[in-house]
C-alpha positions in Angstrom: 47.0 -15.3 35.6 45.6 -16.0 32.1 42.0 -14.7 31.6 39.1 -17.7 30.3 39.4 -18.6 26.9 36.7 -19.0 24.9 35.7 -21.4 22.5 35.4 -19.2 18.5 33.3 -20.3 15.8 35.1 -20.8 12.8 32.5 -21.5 11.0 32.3 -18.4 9.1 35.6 -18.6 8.2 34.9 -22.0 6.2 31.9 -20.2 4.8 34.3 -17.6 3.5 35.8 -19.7 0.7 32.5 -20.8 -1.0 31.2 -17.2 -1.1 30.9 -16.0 -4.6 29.4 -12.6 -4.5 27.0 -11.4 -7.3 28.3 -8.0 -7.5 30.3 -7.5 -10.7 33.7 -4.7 -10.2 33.6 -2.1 -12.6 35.2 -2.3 -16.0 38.6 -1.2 -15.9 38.8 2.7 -18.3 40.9 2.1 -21.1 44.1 4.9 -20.5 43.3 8.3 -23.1 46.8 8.7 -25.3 48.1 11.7 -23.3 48.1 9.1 -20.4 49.9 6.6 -23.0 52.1 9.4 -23.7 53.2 10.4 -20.3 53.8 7.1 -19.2 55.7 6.2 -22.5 57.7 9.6 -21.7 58.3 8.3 -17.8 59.7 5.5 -19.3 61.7 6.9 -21.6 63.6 9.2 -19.0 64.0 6.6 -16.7 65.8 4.4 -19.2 67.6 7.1 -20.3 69.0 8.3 -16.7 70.2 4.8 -16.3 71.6 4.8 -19.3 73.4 8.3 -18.6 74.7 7.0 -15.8 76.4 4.3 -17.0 77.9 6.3 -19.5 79.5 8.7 -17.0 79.9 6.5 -14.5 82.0 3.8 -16.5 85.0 6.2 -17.2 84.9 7.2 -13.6 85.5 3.9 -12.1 88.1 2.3 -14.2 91.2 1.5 -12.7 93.3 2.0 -16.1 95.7 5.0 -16.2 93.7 7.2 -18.8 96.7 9.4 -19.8 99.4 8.4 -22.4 102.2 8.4 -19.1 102.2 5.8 -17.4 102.2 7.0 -13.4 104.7 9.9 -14.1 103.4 13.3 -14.0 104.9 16.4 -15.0 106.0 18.1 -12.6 108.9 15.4 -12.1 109.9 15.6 -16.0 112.5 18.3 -15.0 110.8 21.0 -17.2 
């Protein structure tokens, strides 16, 4: 029903944690300033969507009566 199991060397894997390799990763490029500037301009629209949002959304979701009636409308005012 269940095929042989076989005994695995772990052996490597304790070998794995005092490894220290002698190969140095490259040095990271500094960005050029039109990469500073379009990720300073992503940033700037992103912030300001949010922002935009809030601003149009806010109105939009209050539950306050927004006109100077209060739950009357005209068309009952007899005019």
């Amino acid at each position: 029903m269940f095929g042989r199991r076989e005994p695995v060397p772990f052996a490597f894997v304790a070998e794995a944690d005092r490894f220290r390799s002698n190969v140095a990763p490259p040095p990271l490029e500094r960005a050029s300033a039109g990469q500073l500037a379009g990720r300073w301009l992503l940033g700037l629209t992103l912030v300001a969507g949010l922002v935009g949002s809030l601003v149009l959304g806010t109105p939009a979701m209050s539950t306050a009566p927004s006109g100077t009636e209060t739950g009357q409308s005209q068309a009952t005012d007899g005019r």
